[in-house]
C-alpha positions in Angstrom: 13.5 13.6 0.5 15.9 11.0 0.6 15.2 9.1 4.2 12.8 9.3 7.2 15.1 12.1 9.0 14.2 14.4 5.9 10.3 13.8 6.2 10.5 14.5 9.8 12.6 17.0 9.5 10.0 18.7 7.1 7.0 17.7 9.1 5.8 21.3 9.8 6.2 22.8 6.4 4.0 19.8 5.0 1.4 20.3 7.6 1.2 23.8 6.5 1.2 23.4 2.7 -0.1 20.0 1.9 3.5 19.4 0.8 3.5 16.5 -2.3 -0.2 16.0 -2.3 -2.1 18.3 -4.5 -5.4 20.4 -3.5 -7.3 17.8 -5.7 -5.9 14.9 -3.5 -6.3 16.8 -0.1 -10.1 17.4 -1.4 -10.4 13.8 -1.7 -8.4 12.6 1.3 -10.8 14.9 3.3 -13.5 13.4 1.5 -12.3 9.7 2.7 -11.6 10.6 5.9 -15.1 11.9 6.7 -16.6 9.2 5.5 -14.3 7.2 7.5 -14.8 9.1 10.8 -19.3 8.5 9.9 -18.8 4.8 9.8 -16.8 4.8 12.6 -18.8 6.4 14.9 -21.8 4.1 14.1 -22.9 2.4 16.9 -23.9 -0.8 14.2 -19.9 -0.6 13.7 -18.5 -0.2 17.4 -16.9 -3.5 17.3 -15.9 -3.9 13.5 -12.2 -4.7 13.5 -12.4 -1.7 10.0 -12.9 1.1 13.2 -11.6 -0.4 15.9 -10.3 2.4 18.3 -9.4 2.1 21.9 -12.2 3.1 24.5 -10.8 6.2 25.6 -10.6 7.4 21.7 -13.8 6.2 20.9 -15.5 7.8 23.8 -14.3 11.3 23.0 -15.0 11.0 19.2 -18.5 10.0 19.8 -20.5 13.1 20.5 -18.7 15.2 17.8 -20.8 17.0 15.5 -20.4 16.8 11.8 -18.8 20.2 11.3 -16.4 19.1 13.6 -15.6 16.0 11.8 -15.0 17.9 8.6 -12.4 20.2 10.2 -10.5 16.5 12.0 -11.0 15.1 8.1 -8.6 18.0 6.5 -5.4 16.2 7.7 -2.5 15.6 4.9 -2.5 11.8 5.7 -5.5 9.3 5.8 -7.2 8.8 9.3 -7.3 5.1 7.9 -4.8 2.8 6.9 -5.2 0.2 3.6 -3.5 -3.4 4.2 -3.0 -5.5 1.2 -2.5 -9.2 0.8 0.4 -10.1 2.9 1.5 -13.2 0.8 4.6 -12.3 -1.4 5.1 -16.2 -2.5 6.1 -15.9 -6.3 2.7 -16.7 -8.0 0.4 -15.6 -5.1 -2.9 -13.9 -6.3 -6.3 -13.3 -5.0 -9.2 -15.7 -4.9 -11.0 -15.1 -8.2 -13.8 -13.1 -7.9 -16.9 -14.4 -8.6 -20.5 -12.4 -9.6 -22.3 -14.0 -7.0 -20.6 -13.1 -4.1 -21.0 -9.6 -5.0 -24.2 -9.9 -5.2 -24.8 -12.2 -1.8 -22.8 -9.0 0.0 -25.2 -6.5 -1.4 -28.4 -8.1 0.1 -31.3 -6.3 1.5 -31.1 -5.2 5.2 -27.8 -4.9 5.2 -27.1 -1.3 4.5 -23.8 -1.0 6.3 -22.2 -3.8 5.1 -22.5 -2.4 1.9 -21.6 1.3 2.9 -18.1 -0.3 4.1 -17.5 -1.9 0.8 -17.9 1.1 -1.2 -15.6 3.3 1.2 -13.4 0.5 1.2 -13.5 0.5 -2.8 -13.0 4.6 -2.9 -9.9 4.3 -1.0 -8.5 1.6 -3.3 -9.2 3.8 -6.4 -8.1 6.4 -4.9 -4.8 4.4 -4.1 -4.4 3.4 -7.4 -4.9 7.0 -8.6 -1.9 8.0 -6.3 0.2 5.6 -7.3 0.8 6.8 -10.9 0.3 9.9 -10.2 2.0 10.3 -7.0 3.9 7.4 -5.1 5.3 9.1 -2.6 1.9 10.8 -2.0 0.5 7.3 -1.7 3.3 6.5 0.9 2.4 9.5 3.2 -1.1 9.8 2.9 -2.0 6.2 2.4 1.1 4.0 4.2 1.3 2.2 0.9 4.7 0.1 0.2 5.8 0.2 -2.8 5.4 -3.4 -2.7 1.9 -2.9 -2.1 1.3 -0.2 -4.6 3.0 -2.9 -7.4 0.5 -5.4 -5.8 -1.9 -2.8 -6.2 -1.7 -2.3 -9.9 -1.8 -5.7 -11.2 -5.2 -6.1 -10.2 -8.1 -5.9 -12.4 -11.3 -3.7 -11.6 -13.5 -6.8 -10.5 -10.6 -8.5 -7.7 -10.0 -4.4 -6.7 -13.9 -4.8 -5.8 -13.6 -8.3 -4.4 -10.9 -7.5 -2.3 -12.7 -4.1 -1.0 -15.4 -6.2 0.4 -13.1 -8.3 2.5 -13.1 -7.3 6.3 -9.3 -6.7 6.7 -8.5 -3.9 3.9 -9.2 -0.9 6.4 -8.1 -0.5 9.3 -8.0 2.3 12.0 -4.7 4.7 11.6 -2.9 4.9 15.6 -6.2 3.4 17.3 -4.7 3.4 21.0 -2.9 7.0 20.6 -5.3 9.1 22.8 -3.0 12.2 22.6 -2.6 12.5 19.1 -6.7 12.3 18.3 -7.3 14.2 21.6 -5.1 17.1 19.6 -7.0 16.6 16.6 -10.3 17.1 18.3 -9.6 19.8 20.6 -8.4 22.0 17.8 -11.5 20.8 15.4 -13.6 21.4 17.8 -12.6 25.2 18.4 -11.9 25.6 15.1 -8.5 26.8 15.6 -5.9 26.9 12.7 -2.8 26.9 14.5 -3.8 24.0 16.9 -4.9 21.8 13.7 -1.4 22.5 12.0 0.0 21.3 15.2 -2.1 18.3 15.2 -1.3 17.5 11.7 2.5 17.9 12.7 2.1 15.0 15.2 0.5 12.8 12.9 3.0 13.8 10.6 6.1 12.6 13.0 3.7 9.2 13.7 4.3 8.3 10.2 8.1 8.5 10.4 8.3 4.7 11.9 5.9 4.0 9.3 7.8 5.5 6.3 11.0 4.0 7.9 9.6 0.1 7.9 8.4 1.0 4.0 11.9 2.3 3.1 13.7 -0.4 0.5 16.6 -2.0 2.7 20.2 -1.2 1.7 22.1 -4.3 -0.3 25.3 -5.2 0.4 27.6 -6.6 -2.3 30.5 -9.1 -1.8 
């Protein structure tokens, strides 16, 4: 696919058959987004900026059921979106990470805080693992820019798990668009095929603006 007009164009065969991502990686993208849907709906986590949803959507995700989450999970795109560091200074790196803040965010009594790191740390790995395997994969499912996936691989392990436990890597995917996650959960919630496809299709088409502002501009030349 060459531009955003082809992806959308394509939007409904993708939604069908997973198009560039692999059952392995739809496994795990449903894996991620189930997980992301748990912590979300934690009342200790109603007002973390990670799952911050409009009222309206949070108040009809709320009382779903788990089954029902694992049918809204199976979506060819992450219900989540990953933000990198937005400083592209020549020479700009991360904050070293250091042991002991690790271990000062892993206290005691604080069993969500460290619940959100590790989810945040699955979807970096699992970024990572898209990107050389997949990028266009990582583009659709993950809204990665390439200049985010480059960013991406020149960290080491230890700053990919310093950064994870940051509070601005995750962040809700379209969390003040009631229609397209009141289309996802009606046709979870019945359990109906045709009606997921056709949610999947609109969160397809919801990328396009996305894909378009991660395209590589044109150059010109004098």
């Amino acid at each position: 696919m060459s531009s955003t007009g082809d992806f959308i164009r394509f939007a409904p065969e993708m939604a069908a058959h997973g198009g560039v991502l692999t059952p392995t990686i739809r496994r795990d993208l449903a894996d991620l987004n189930r997980q992301y849907l748990e912590l979300a709906l934690a009342p200790e986590l109603a007002v973390d900026p990670r799952f911050a949803w409009c009222d309206t959507v949070r108040s009809r995700l709320v009382a779903t059921d788990a089954a029902t989450r694992a049918r809204m999970a199976a979506c060819p795109f992450a219900l989540f979106e990953i933000q990198l560091p937005a400083d592209d200074r020549p020479g700009a790196q991360l904050a070293p990470f250091r042991v002991e803040e690790g271990a000062a965010m892993a206290v005691a009594g604080e069993p969500w805080r460290a619940r959100c790191r590790e989810f945040a740390q699955f979807a970096l790995f699992l970024a990572l693992r898209l990107a050389d395997a997949a990028p266009l994969a990582t583009r659709i499912a993950l809204g990665l820019s390439p200049v985010a996936e480059i960013r991406l691989h020149e960290m080491c392990p230890s700053e990919v798990a310093h950064f994870a436990a940051g509070p601005d890597v995750v962040r809700p995917r379209w969390p003040s668009h009631p229609r397209f996650w009141a289309m996802l959960l009606g046709a979870a919630r019945i359990d109906s095929a045709a009606l997921l496809q056709s949610a999947h299709c609109l969160g397809i088409c919801l990328l396009g603006p996305d894909l378009k502002a991660l395209a590589p501009r044109p150059t010109r030349t004098r």
